[in-house]
ROGU-65088 format. One line per field, with one value per residue (C-alpha): chain; x, y, z; residue in one letter. Coordinates in Angstrom, 3 decimals, always signed. Layout:
<nodes>
lumro <- [A_...]
x <- [X_...]
y <- [Y_...]
z <- [Z_...]
romar <- [A_...]
</nodes>
This chain:
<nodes>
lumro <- [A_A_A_A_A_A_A_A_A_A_A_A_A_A_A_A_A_A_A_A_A_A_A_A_A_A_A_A_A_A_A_A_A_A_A_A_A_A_A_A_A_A_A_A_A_A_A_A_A_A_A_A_A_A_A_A_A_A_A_A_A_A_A_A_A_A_A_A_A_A_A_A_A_A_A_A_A_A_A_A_A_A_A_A_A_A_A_A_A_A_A_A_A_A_A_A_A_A_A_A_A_A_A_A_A_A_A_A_A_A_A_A_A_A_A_A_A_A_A_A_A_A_A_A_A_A_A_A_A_A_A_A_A_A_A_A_A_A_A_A_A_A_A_A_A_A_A_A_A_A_A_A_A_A_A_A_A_A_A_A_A_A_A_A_A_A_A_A_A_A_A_A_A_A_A_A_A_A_A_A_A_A_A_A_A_A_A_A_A_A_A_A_A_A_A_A_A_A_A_A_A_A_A_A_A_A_A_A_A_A_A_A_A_A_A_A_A_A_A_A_A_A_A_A_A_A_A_A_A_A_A_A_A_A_A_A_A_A_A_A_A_A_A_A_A_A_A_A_A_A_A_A_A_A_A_A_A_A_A_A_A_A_A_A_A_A_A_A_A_A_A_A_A_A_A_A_A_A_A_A_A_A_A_A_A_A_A_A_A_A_A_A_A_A_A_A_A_A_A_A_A_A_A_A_A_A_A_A_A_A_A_A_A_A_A_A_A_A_A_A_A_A_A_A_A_A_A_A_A_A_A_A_A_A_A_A_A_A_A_A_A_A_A_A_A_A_A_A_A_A_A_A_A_A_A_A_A_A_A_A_A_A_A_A_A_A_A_A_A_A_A_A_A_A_A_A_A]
x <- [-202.973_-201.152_-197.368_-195.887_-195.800_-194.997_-197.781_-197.858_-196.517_-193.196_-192.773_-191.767_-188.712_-190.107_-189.512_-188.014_-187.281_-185.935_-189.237_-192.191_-194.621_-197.403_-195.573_-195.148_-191.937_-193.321_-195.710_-197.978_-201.544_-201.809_-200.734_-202.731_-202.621_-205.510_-207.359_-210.223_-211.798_-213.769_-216.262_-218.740_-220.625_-219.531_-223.328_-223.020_-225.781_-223.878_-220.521_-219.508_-216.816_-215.415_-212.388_-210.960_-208.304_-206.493_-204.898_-202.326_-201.683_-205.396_-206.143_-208.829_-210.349_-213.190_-214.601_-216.969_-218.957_-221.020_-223.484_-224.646_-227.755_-230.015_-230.080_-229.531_-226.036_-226.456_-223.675_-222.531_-219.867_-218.244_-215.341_-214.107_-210.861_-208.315_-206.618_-203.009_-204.711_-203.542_-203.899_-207.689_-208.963_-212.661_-214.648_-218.657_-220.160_-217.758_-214.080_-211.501_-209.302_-206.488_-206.562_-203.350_-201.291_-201.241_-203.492_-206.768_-209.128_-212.411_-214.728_-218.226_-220.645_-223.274_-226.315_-229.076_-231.112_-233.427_-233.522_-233.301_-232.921_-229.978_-226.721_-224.976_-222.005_-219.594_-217.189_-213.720_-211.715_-208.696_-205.780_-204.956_-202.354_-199.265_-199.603_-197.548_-196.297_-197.558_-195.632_-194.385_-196.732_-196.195_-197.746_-196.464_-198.735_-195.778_-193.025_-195.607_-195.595_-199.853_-199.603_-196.871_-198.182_-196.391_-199.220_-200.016_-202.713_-203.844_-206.693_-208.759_-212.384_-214.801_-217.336_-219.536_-222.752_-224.002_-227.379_-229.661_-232.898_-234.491_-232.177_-228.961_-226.497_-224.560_-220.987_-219.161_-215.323_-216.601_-218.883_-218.053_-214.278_-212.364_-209.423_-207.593_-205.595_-203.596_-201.648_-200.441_-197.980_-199.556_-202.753_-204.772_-207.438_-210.440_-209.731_-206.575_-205.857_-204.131_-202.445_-200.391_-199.721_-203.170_-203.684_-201.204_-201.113_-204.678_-204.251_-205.572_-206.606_-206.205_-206.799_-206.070_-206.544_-206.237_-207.085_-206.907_-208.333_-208.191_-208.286_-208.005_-204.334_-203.135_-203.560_-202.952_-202.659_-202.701_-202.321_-201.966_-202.375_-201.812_-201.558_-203.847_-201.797_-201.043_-197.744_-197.692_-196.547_-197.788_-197.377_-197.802_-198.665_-198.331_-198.601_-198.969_-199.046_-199.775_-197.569_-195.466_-196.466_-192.594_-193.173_-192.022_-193.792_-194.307_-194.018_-196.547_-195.030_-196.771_-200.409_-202.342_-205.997_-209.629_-211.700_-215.659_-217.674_-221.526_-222.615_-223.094_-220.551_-217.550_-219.002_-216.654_-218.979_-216.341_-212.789_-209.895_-206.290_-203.101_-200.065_-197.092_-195.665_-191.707_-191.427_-193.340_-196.074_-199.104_-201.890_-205.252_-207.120_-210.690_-213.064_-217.270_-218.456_-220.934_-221.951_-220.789_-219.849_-218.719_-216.524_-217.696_-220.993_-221.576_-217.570_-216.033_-213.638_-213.662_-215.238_-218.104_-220.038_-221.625_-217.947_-215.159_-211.783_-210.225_-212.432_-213.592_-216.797_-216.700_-216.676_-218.810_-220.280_-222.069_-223.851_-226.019_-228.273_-229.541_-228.602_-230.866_-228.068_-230.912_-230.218_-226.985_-228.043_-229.114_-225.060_-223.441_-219.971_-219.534_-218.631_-215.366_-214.714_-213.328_-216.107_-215.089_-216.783_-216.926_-216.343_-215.586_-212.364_-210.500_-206.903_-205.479_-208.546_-208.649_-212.010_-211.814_-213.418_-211.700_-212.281_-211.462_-211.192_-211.378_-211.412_-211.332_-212.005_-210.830_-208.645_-207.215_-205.668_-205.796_-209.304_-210.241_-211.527_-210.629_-211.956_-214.036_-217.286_-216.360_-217.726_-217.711_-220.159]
y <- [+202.398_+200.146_+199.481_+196.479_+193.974_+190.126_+187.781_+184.394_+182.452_+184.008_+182.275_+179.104_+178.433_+178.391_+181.050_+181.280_+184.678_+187.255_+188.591_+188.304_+184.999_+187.650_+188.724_+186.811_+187.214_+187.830_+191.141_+189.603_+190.596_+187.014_+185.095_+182.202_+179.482_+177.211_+174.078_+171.743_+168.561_+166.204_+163.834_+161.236_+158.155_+155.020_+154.496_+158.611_+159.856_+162.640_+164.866_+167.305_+169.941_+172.227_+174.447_+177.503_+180.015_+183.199_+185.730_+187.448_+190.073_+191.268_+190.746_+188.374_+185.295_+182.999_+179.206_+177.634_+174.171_+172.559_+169.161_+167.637_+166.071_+165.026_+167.215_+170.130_+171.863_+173.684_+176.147_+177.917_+180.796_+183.361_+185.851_+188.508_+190.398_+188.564_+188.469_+188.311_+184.526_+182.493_+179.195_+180.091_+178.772_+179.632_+182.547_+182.725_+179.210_+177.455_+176.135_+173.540_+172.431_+170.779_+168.297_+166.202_+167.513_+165.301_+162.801_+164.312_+167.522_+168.479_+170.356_+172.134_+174.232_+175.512_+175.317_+177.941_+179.298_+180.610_+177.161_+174.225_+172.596_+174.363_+172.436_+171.863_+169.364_+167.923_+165.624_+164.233_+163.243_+160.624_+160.014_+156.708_+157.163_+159.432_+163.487_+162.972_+165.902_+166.546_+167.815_+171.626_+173.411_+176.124_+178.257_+180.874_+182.823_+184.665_+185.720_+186.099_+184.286_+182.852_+179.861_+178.518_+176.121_+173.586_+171.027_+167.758_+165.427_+162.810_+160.147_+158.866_+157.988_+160.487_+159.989_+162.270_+163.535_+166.149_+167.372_+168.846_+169.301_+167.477_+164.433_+163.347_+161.517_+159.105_+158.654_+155.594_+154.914_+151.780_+153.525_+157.376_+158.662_+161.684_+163.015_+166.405_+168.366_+171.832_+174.212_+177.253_+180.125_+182.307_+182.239_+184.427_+186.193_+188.368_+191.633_+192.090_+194.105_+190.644_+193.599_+192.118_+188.714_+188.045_+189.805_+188.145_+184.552_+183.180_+179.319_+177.191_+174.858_+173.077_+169.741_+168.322_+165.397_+165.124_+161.952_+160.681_+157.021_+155.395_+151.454_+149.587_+148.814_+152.196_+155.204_+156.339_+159.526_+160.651_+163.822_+164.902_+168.442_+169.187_+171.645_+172.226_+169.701_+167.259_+168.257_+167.411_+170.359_+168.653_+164.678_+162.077_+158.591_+157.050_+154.482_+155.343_+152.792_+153.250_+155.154_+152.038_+149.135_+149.669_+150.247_+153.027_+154.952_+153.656_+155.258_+153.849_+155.530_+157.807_+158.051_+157.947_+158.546_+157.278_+159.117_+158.215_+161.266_+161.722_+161.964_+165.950_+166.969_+166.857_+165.395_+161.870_+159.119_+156.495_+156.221_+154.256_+155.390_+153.122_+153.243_+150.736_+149.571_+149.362_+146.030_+147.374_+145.240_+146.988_+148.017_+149.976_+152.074_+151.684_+154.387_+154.813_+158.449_+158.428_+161.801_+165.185_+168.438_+171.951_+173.826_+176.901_+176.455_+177.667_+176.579_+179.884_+178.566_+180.735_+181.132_+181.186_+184.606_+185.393_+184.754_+183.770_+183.437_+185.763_+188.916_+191.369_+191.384_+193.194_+192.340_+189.714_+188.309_+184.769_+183.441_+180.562_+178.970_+176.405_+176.025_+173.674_+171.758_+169.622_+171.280_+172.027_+175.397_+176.982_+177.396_+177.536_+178.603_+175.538_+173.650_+175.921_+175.317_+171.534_+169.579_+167.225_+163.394_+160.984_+157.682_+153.864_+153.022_+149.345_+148.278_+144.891_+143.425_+146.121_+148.252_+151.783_+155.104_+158.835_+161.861_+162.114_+165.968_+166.512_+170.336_+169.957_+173.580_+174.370_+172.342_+169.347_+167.085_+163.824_+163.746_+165.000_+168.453_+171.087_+174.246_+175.246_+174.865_+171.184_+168.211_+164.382_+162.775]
z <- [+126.978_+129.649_+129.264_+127.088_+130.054_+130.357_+130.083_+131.670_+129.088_+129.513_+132.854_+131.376_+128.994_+125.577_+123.781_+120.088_+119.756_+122.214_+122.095_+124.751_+124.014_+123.518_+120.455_+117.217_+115.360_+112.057_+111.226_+108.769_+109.162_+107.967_+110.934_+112.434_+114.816_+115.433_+115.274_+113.717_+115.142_+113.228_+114.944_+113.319_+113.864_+111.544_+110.665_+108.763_+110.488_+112.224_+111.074_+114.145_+112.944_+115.100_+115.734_+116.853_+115.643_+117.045_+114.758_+116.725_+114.460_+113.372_+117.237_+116.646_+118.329_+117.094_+116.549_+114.978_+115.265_+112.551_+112.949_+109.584_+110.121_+107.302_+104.575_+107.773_+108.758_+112.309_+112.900_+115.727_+115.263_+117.937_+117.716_+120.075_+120.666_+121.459_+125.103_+126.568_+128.128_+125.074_+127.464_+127.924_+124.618_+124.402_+123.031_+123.761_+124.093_+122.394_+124.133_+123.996_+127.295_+126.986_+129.657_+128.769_+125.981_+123.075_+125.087_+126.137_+125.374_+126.353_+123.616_+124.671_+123.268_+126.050_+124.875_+123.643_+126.488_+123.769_+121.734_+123.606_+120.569_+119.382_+118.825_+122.191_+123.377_+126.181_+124.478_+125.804_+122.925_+123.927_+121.716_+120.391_+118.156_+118.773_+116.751_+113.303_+111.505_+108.337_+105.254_+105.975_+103.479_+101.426_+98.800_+96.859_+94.145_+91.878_+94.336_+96.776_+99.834_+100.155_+102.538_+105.359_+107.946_+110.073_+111.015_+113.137_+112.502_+115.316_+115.670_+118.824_+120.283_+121.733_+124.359_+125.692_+124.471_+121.167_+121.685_+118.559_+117.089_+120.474_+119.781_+122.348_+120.517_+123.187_+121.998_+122.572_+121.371_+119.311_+117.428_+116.869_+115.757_+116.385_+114.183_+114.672_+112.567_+114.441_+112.405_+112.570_+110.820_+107.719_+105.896_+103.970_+105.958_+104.159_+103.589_+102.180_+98.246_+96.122_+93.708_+91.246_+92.657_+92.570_+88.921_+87.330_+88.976_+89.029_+88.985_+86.506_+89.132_+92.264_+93.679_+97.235_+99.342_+102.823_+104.990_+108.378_+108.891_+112.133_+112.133_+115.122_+115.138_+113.194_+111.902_+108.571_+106.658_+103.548_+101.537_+98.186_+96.839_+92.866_+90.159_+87.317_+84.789_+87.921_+89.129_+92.894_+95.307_+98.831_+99.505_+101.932_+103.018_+106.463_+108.692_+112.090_+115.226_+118.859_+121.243_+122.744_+120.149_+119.442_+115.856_+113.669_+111.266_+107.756_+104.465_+102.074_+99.006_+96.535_+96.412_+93.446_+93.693_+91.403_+92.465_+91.618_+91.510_+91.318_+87.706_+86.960_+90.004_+91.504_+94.524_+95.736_+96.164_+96.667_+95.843_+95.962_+97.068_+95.395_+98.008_+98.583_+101.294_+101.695_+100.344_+97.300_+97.719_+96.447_+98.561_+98.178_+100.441_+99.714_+100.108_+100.518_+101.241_+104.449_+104.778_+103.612_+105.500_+102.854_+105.042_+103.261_+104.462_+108.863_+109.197_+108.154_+105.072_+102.210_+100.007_+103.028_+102.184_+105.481_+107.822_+107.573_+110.065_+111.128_+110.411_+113.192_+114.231_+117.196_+120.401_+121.881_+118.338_+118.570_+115.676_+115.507_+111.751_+110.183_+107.041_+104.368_+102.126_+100.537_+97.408_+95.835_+94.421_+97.639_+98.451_+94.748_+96.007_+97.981_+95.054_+95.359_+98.644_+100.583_+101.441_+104.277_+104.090_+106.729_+105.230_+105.880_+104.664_+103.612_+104.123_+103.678_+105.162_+107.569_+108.281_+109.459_+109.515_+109.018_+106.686_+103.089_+102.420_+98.966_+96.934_+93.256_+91.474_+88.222_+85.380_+86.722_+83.946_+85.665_+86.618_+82.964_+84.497_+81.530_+83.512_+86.495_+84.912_+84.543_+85.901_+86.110_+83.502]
romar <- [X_X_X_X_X_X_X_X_X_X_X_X_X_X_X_X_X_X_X_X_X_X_X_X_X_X_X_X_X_X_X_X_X_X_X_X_X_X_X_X_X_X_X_X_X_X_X_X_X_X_X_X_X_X_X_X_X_X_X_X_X_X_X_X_X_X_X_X_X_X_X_X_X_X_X_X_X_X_X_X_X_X_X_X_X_X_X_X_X_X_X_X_X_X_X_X_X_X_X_X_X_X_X_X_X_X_X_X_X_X_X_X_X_X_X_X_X_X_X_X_X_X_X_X_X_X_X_X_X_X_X_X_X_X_X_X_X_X_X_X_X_X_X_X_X_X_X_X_X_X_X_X_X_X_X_X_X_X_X_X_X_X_X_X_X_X_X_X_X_X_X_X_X_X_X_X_X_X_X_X_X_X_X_X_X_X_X_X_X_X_X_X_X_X_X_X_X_X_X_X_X_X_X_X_X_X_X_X_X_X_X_X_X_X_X_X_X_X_X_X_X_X_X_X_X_X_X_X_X_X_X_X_X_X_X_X_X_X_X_X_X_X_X_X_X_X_X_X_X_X_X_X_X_X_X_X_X_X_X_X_X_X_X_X_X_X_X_X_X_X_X_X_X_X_X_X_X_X_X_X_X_X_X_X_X_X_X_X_X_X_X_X_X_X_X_X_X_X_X_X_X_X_X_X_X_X_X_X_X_X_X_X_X_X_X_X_X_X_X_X_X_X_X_X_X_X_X_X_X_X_X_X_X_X_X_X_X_X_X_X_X_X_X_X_X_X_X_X_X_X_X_X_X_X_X_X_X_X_X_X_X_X_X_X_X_X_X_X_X_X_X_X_X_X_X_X_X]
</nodes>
């Protein structure tokens, strides 16, 4: 094995450790540090999600991309080993370039030499709103530390083009939006023993909210995640305007959610979100569900049964399917997983479009869930 050497990250004056950049200061198998993208039409024909991750301490690379079309999910998935390059941020035919930090990226997926009418895309995504922090988010499961993740969300346009099933979608920045979310520090990866923690603290329930809208003049964001009995460990509202409008960020309170599920589900089919602005004037964040992405199903989120983050595959793995979500039952632990929905939201006489991620699994007092078999009537 080659000496411990300097990689070339350690040229430039960022460290925050006295360690070298190739080297993480905490041990946990758990570590991460990665990205998702979301991209969608305002019509909801098309959801694009994509992302990729790097697990410094399990030595692991991978992405993912999934296009909801229809009632059809194609998914494209690669992982290999990672390298000492943690500027070069691709792995088999999938890759993201930052061109302008915080301003502009490139995303691609080469296409299929075997199926030409595999999922494939080119697509610059531009920033319109300056990155916002999001709350610093932890989870604990006993004394156990589950969850710790410092995180930025953004919103922009795309252009470019997505290419499937013999169809070329043109994107234009008046008609298609793009919203990011990066994050990094610890998260549970497959393959791990829970032991006691996990004996001895199994939650009653959980339900979260997260959601980025872009409207023409600002962004806002939104996040709420609770307990079983409603007790809220994660919150947020926001009003975000462009980078030299010469406005600062607003706080629109604390959001309360009614959520409108389909009969026989937990599936959101519209919803409203009740915020207030610093004045305490009263405002409401409409919501109507476009179309619907689970992130357990091609996109690697547990409880995905065929891959998931952060797991070795060897070296070199790509994965492509087609996955048929025109029934429910064909994937029965999505249900337990965050489904992500591109929708067309309402402000104030304001229209604009984001994604209203929504997991609901288990008891959940407010929304008259008693256990995980429940669902709305």
């Amino acid at each position: 094995m080659p000496a411990d050497r300097p990689v070339a990250l350690d040229e430039y004056p960022i460290h925050q450790a006295p360690l070298s950049m190739k080297h993480l200061v905490s041990g946990d198998r758990n570590a991460y540090d990665r990205c998702i993208f979301h991209v969608f039409d305002h019509a909801g024909r098309a959801v694009l999600i994509l992302g990729l991750g790097v697990y410094p301490n399990a030595g692991v690379i991978d992405a993912y991309a999934t296009l909801r079309l229809g009632d059809e999910l194609l998914a494209v998935r690669a992982s290999d080993a990672l390298t000492d390059d943690r500027m070069n941020l691709s792995v088999g035919p999938l890759s993201i370039t930052v061109d302008v930090p915080l301003q502009r990226l490139t995303l691609r997926c080469a296409p299929d030499a075997d199926d030409p009418h595999g999922l494939s895309y080119d697509i610059t995504w531009t920033a319109e709103f300056p990155a916002v922090w999001e709350p610093h988010h932890i989870q604990r499961r006993g004394d156990r530390l589950m969850l710790e993740g410092r995180r930025f969300v953004q919103a922009g346009n795309v252009t470019g083009t997505i290419r499937a099933k013999g169809e070329e979608f043109t994107l234009t920045a008046g008609e298609w939006t793009g919203t990011r979310d990066r994050s990094w520090g610890v998260r549970p990866i497959p393959g791990e023993e829970g032991g006691r923690a996990a004996e001895e603290y199994r939650p009653d329930g959980f339900h979260w909210l997260w959601i980025p809208v872009r409207f023409a003049d600002r962004f806002v964001m939104v996040i709420a995640q609770e307990d079983a009995d409603g007790h809220r460990t994660l919150n947020e509202a926001v009003q975000v305007f462009p980078e030299g409008s010469g406005r600062a960020d607003v706080q629109l309170g604390w959001p309360h959610s009614e959520i409108r599920y389909r009969p026989g589900t937990r599936h959101p089919e519209s919803a409203t979100v009740h915020l207030t602005d610093p004045s305490r004037k009263p405002l409401e964040l409409g919501v109507e569900i476009l179309n619907s992405s689970p992130l357990a199903v091609g996109a690697g989120y547990p409880p995905a049964s065929d891959w998931q983050h952060g797991t070795w595959q060897g070296r070199g793995w790509s994965d492509r399917r087609v996955y048929d979500l025109s029934h429910p039952a064909a994937h029965p632990m999505a249900a337990f997983g965050v489904t992500d929905h591109s929708a067309r939201f309402t402000l104030d006489g304001r229209t604009g479009h984001g994604i209203f991620e929504h997991g609901s699994f288990g008891r959940h007092d407010p929304s008259g869930f008693a256990d995980y078999s429940s669902v709305a009537p």
